[in-house]
N, C-alpha and C positions, 0 to 999 in steps of 0.2 A: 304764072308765078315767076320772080325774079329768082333764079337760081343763087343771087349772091344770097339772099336773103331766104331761110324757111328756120320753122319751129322745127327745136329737136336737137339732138346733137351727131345726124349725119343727112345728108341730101333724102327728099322723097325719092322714091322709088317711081313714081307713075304720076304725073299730072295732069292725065287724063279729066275729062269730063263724062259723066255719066251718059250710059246713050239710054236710049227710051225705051227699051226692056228693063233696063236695071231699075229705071226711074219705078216701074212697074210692079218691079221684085218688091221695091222699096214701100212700096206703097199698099203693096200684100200683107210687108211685115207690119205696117203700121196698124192694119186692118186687125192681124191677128192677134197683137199686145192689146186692143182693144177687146177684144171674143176673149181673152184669156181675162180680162181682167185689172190690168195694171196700171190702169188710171183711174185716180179716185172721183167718184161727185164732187159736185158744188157744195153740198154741205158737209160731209167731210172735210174739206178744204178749208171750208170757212170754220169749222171746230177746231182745226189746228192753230189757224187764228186768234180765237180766242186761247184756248188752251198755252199759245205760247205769251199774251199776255199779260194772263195770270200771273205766269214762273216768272218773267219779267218784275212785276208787285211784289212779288215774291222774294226774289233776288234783291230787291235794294228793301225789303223789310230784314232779311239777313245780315246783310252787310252793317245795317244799323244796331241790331244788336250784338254784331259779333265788335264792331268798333267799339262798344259802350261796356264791354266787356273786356277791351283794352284801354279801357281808362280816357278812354276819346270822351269831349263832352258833350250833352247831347245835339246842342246845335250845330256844330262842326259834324256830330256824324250823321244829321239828319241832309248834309248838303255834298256828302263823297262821289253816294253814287253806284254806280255799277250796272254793270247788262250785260244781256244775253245776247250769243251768238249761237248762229246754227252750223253744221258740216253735214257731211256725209252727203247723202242719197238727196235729202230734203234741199240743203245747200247748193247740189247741182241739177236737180230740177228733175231725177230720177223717180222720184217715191212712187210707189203704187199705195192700194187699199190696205188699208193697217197697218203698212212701214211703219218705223218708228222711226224719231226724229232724234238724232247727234245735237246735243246741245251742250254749250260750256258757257261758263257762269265766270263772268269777269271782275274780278275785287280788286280797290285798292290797299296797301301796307297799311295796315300788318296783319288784314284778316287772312289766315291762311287755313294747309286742308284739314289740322284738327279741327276747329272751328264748323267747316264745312261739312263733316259728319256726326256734330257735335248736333250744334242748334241748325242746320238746314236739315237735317234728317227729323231732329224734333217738328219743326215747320212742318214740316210735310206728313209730317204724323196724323198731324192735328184737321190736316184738310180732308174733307168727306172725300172731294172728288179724284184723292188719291187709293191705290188699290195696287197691290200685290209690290209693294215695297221692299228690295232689295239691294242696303250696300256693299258696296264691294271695295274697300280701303286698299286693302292689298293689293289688288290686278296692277299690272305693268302700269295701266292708265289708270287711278282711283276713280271709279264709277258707281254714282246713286243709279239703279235700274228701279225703274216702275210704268203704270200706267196712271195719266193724269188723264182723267176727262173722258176715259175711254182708248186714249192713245199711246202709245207705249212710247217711252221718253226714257234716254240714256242719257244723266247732268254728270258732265266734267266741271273741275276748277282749275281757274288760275289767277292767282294774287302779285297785280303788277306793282313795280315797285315805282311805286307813285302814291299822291294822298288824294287823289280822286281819280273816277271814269266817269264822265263826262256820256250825255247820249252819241259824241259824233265819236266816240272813238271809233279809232282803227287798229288794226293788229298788222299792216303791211311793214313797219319800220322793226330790221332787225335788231337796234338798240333796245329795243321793249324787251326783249328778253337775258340783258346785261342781268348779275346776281340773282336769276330764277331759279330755284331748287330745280331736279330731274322731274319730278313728278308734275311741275307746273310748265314744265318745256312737252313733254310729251302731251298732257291736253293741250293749251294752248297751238300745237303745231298742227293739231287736228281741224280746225280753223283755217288754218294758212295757208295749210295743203291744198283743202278746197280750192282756194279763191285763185290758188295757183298754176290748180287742174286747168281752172277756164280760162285762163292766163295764156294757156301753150297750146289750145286746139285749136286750128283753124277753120273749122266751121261748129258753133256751137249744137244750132239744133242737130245737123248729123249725128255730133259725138251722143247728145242726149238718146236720139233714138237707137242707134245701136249697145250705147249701153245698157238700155231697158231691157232688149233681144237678152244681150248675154248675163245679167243678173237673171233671169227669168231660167236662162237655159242651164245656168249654173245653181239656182237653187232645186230644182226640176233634178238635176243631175245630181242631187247631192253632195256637191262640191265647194259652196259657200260658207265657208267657218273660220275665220281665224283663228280661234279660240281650239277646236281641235286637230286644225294643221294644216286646212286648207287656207286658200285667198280668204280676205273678208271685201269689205263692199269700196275699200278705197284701194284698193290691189286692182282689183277689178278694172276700177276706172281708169288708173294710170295707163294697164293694159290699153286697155282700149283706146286712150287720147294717144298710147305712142304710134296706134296703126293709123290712126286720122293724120299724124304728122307723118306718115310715111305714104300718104293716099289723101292729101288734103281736098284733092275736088272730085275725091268719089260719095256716092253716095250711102245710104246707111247699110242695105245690102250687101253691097263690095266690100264697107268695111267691115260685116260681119266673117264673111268668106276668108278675106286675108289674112283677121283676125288669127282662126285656125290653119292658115297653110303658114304665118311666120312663128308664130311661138310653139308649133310643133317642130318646125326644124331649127328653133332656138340653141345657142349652143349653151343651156344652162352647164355652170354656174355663172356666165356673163352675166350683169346686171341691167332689168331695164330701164334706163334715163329716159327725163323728160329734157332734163337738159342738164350742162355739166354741175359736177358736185359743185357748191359753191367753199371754199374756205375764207372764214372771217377771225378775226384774232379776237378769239373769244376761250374760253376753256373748254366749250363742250363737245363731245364725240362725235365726229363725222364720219358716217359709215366709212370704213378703209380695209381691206380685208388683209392689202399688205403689212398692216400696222399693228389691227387687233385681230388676235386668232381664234376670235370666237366670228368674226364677222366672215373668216374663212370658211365657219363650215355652214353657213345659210348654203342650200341647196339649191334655190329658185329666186333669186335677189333681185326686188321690184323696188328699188330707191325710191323714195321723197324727195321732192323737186324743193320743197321749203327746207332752210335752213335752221336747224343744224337736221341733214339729210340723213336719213335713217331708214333700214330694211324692214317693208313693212310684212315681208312674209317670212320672218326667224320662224316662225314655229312649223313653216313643211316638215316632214318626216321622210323617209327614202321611202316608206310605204306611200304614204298623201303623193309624193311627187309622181310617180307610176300611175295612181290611179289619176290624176289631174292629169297625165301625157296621153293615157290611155283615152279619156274624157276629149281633149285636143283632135287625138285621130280618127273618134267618131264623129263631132262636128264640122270636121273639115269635108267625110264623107258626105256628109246630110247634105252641108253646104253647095258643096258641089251639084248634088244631086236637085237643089234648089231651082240653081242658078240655072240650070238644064230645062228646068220645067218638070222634072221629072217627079217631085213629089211636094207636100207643104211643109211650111212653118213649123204645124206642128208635129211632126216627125222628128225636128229637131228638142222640141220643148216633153217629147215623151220623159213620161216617170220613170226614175232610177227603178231597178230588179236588187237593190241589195239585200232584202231579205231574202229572196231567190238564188242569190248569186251562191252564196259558200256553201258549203257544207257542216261548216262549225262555227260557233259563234263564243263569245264570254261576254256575259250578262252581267255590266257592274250595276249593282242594288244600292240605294242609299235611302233611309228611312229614320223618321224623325216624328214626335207627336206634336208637333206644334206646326202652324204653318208657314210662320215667318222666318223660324229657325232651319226647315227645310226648303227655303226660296234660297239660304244663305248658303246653306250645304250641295244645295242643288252648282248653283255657282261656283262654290270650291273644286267642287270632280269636274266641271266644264272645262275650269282653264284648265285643269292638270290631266286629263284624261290622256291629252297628247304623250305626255311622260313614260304615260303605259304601253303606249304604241312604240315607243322609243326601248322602252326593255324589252315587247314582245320581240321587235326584230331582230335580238339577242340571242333568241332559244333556236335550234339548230334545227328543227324542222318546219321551223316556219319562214315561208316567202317574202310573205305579205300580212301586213294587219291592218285593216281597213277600219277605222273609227268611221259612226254615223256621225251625222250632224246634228242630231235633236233626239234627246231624251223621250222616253214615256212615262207621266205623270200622274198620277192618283191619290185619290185619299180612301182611307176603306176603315169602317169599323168592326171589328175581330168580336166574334162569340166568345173564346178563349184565349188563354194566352199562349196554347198550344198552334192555335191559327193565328192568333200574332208573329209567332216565331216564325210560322212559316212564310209569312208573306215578307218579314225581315230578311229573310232567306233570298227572297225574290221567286216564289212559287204565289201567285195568285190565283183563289179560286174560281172556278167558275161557275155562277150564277146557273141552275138547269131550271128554276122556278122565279117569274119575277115576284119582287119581295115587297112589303111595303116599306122600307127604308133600302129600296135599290139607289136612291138617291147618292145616297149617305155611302153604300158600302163601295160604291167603285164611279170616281168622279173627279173628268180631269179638273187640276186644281190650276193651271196653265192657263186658262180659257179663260172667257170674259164672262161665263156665267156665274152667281152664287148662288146656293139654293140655302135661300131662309131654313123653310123643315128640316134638310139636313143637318145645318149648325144646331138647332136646335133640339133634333133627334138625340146627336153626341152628346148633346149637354146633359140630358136628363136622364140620362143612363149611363152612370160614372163608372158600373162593374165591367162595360165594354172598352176595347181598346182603342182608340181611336190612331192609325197611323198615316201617315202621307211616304208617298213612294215614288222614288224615280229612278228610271232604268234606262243605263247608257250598255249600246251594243257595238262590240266589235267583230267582223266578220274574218275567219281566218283561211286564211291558203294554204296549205300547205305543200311541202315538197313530194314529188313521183316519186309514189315505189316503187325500188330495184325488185325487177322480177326476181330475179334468184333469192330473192330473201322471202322465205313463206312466214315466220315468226309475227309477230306483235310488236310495233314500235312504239317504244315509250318517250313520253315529251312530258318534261317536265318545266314545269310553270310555277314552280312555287317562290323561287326568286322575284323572277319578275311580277309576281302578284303579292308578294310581300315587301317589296321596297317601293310600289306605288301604294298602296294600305298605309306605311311608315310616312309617304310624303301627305297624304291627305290628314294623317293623325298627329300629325308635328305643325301645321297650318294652326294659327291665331286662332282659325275661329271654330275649329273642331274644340264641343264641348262633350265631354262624356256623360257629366251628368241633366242633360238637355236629351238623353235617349237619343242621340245618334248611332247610325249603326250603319255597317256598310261590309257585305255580301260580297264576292262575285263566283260566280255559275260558268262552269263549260258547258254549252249544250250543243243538240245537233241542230237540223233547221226544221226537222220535224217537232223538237221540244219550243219552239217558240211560243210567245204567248201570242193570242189571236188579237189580238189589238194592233199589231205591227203591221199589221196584211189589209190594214185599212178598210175590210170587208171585202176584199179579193179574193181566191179560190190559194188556198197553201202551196200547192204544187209547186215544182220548181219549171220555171222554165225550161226549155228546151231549144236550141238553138238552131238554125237549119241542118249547119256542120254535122253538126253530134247525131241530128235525128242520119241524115244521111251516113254517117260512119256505124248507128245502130244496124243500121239494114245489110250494111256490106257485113257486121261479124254475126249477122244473122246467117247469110251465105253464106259465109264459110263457115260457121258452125253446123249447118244443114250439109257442106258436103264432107266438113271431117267425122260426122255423125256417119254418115251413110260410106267413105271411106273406113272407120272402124269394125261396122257392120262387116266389110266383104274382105277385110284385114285381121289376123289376129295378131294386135300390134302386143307387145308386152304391157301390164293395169301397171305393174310400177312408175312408169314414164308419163303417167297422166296425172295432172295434178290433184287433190282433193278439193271437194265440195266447198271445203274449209276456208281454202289457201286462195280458192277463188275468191271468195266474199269477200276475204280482207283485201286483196288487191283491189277491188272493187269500190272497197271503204275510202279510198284515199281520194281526193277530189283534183281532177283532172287539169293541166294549166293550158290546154289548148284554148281557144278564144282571144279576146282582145289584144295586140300590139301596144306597149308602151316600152320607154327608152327607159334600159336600164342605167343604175348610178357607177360612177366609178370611186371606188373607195380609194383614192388615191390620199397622202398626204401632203398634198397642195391642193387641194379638189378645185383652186379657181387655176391653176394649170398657168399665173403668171410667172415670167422668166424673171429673175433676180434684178432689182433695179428698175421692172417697168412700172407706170404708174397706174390709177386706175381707169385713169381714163383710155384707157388701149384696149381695154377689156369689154368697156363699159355702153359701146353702143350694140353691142349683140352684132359686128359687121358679116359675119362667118352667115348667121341669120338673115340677115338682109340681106346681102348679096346670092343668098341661093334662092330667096322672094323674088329678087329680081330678072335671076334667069330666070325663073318660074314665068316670070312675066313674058320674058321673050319665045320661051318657047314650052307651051304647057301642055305640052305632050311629048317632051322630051325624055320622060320617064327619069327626071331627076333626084326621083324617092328610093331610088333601088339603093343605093349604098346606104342613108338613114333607115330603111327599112330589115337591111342584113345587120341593125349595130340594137334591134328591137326583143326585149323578151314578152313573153307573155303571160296576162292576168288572166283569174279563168271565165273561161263562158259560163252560164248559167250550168249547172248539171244534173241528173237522176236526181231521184230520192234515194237516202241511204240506205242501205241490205242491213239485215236486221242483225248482221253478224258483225263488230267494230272492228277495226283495225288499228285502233289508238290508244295504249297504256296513258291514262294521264294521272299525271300527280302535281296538284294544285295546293298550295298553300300546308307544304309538307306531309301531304297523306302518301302514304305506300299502299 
């Protein structure tokens, strides 16, 4: 490659070519994204086909009524126009079996997004082969969610200011988005992004196959969400296209490995570029963190290569960022250990232990009797759940709070209103006899099945309750107890569980008298509900560590045992029974390595005066990638290693004695 000339905005690191073990490695992985799943049939393929269409007919039957609705006459608006584009996953040649498909919906002036949720949402009403319809006006991005066809489809809009779209349009010219509201710059960019990704990788099918590896390894890990504060699926990508610009003729392999040894020694809060910000004299915000102080506190800032360029991962958390660093230096492990021969693929692609993992959890409940009104409500606590996670890290004994990524969903119809309350509550029962309306009482409503009998069961028995339920889980850490303190520590939650309540109850579309209702539960890991355990055995894991540090305080419990025997040491000096158990309650933070944050008040650490682009290619990152290269045994981790705290390893089962006063939503 011509060194004057690469993607990116600093030199590759390696332009090596692949030698024929890697080719090898590569060729494993391909195997195994195959054995796992991640490429759809032919007919699937070809339903998305049709499926996209339809929305296409669809889309310029919109457009015609929403123009005839601004006074447009018919023949002029039967000739405007409009189409569909796709992004995301589908866009760049990612998707697997059931992805869903990123699509935005292109109008000409003046139809805009009232309009769009007005009569396209009616549209879509009305078609059979639409199912589990959900919009969402408000989100950052205004999004229709549903499944058409069978496939799950997320329609953006945007309304260009012109009197027609044409089939050949294009979205590359940034004049197109001169006088576009915010809302129609954010979808619309989601388009441009794409097409920009593929724009800056140097080898496409590489970047594709390796990014399949790390969506795969990142949902598996539970770390794919935007929505509650991890990466979503165009973070991802970026990631990934900047190690291919930094590794252009390695293979998908290498670039998975490298992947995890440069964004673990990343010097977040540096930003990662695809290529420099661009500035055009236009009004609209361009990520600047020296300019705006809110762009200072992104944690993990993975810029957009389209203009106007924007931080696609605001919503990390100091929590999310630790456990995604954490995530980082077990991949890099596995990696390694790949690349050796020494173990598979899918050792890296193993299922997350987060029900396993903590010790305490809070169970947010949200419950509704309708099901359209809980697809909506369902989505309101989704985006906002991060929020919680943002005042849990507030409370003074806690570490960490770990948001899941995916709700549990139900519908269930109640004998009483005594057992209404309670599954409101978020206790649901458990079934010890199948029943003949097991259908009906506990049935995810998520899923692509319907069961006729069951709708029709609720119907005909109106003295029963019928509710739908969904349950988001965060997993808590907490801080070691000081041995010398034997007493009871009290953690109190009722702030932060009452001003996330306040934001979900002050939202548009929280309606009170629609029987909305929303719970949350501190429990332990033994109070789980069994539906979370997938049909796995409860237990918690056990790590090798902890089992080995079990055996050694076995030893020496066995010889301070048999030391007390042949001593008469003083009983006051011994702790009690008591004092043990609660120390015991507290959940241990030995296990994984992740990079702690530094709470500073410049947190992106630049000198007064420099721009962003000093910052902006992660060079601190790269350059210790690159000694890595030259000498990968030079034990270059030791000093990022000594600057690591840690999240905890899997632990015991809890002792039946607590160690935790809690006070949740003002109880004493």
């Amino acid at each position: 490659m011509n060194e004057s000339r690469y993607l990116g905005v600093t030199p590759p690191i390696s332009t090596e070519k692949p030698t024929a073990k890697e080719q090898e490695i590569s060729e494993e992985l391909l195997a195994a994204l195959h054995t796992e799943g991640q490429f759809e049939r032919d007919d699937e393929s070809k339903n998305r086909e049709i499926v996209l269409g339809k929305l296409d007919k669809l889309m310029k039957e919109f457009v015609y009524k929403a123009l005839l609705k601004h006074k447009v006459s018919e023949s002029l608006a039967r000739t405007c126009g409009g189409k569909i584009f796709t992004f995301g996953s589908y866009r760049l040649g990612v998707h697997g079996a059931g992805a869903d498909i990123d699509t935005l919906c292109v109008a000409p002036s003046p139809v805009n997004h009232d309009d769009f949720f007005d009569i396209m949402v009616e549209l879509l009403k009305n078609r059979p082969e639409v199912d589990e319809l959900v919009p969402v006006p408000g989100a950052y991005v205004p999004v229709i969610k549903m499944k058409f066809g069978g496939v799950d489809i997320d329609l953006t809009f945007s309304s260009l200011m012109q009197p027609t779209v044409p089939e050949d349009q294009e979205l590359f010219d940034v004049n197109l988005l001169r006088n576009l509201d915010e809302a129609s710059i954010r979808s619309i960019n989601g388009s441009r992004v794409t097409d920009e990704i593929l724009r800056l990788v140097p080898n496409i099918p590489t970047f594709r196959l390796a990014l399949r590896c790390i969506k795969l390894w990142a949902k598996r890990r539970a770390i794919y969400s935007n929505s509650v504060g991890f990466f979503g699926g165009v973070a991802w990508a970026m990631l990934v296209a900047r190690i291919c610009q930094l590794y252009p003729n390695a293979c998908a392999a290498i670039v998975v490995a490298r992947f995890f040894r440069v964004l673990l020694r990343w010097n977040w809060p540096d930003p990662v570029l695809l290529k420099p910000v661009e500035t055009c004299n236009m009004r609209f915000q361009v990520w600047n963190p020296k300019i705006f102080s809110q762009h200072a506190t992104h944690k993990m800032p993975i810029i957009t290569p389209a203009y106007p360029s924007m931080c696609a991962t605001h919503n990390v958390t100091q929590s999310t960022q630790r456990i995604i660093m954490s995530e980082f230096k077990r991949g890099l492990e596995v990696s390694e250990k790949i690349t050796r021969g020494e173990t598979g693929w899918e050792e890296l692609f193993a299922k997350n232990d987060f029900f396993r993992r903590y010790k305490y959890y809070l169970q947010v409940n949200v419950t509704s009797t309708d099901e359209d009104t809980q697809n909506m409500l369902h989505g309101l606590v989704e985006s906002r759940i991060r929020r919680y996670v943002g005042f849990l890290e507030g409370v003074d004994l806690i570490v960490l709070a770990h948001p899941y990524i995916k709700s549990y969903d139900h519908n269930r119809v109640c004998e009483s209103e005594e057992e209404a309350q309670r599954v409101r509550d978020g206790v649901i029962p458990v079934e010890t006899e199948p029943q003949a309306t097991e259908a009906v009482r506990s049935t995810p409503i998520n899923g692509t099945e319907k069961n006729e009998d069951s709708t029709n069961a609720a119907q005909s028995d109106k003295s029963k309750n019928h509710i739908y339920v969904s349950a988001f889980y965060i997993g808590l850490l907490l801080k070691e107890k000081n041995h010398d303190f034997n007493g009871k520590r009290r953690m109190d939650l009722s702030f932060a569980t009452q001003e996330f309540i306040k934001i979900i109850k002050m939202a548009p579309t929280w309606k009170e008298e629609e029987n909305m209702n929303i719970s949350i539960r501190f429990l332990r890991q033994s109070q789980l509900a069994d539906d979370v355990f997938d049909g796995q055995p409860r237990d918690r894991l056990r790590s090798s560590s902890s089992t080995k540090k079990k055996g050694e305080k076995r030893k020496q419990k066995s010889v301070s045992k048999k030391r007390d025997n042949d001593d008469s040491a003083a009983p006051e000096n011994k702790p009690s029974k008591k004092a043990r158990a609660i120390d015991a309650a507290v959940p241990s933070t030995s296990g994984v390595a992740v990079k702690a944050s530094n709470d500073t008040s410049n947190q992106h650490g630049h000198e007064p005066g420099s721009t962003v682009a000093e910052g902006a290619s992660g060079k601190d990152a790269v350059a210790a990638a690159a000694s890595g290269e030259e000498n990968k045994n030079s034990g270059n981790n030791k000093d990022k290693d000594a600057a690591l705290v840690n999240i905890p390893a899997p632990v015991p089962a809890a002792n039946k004695i607590g160690g935790i006063k809690l006070k949740l939503l003002g109880s004493s």
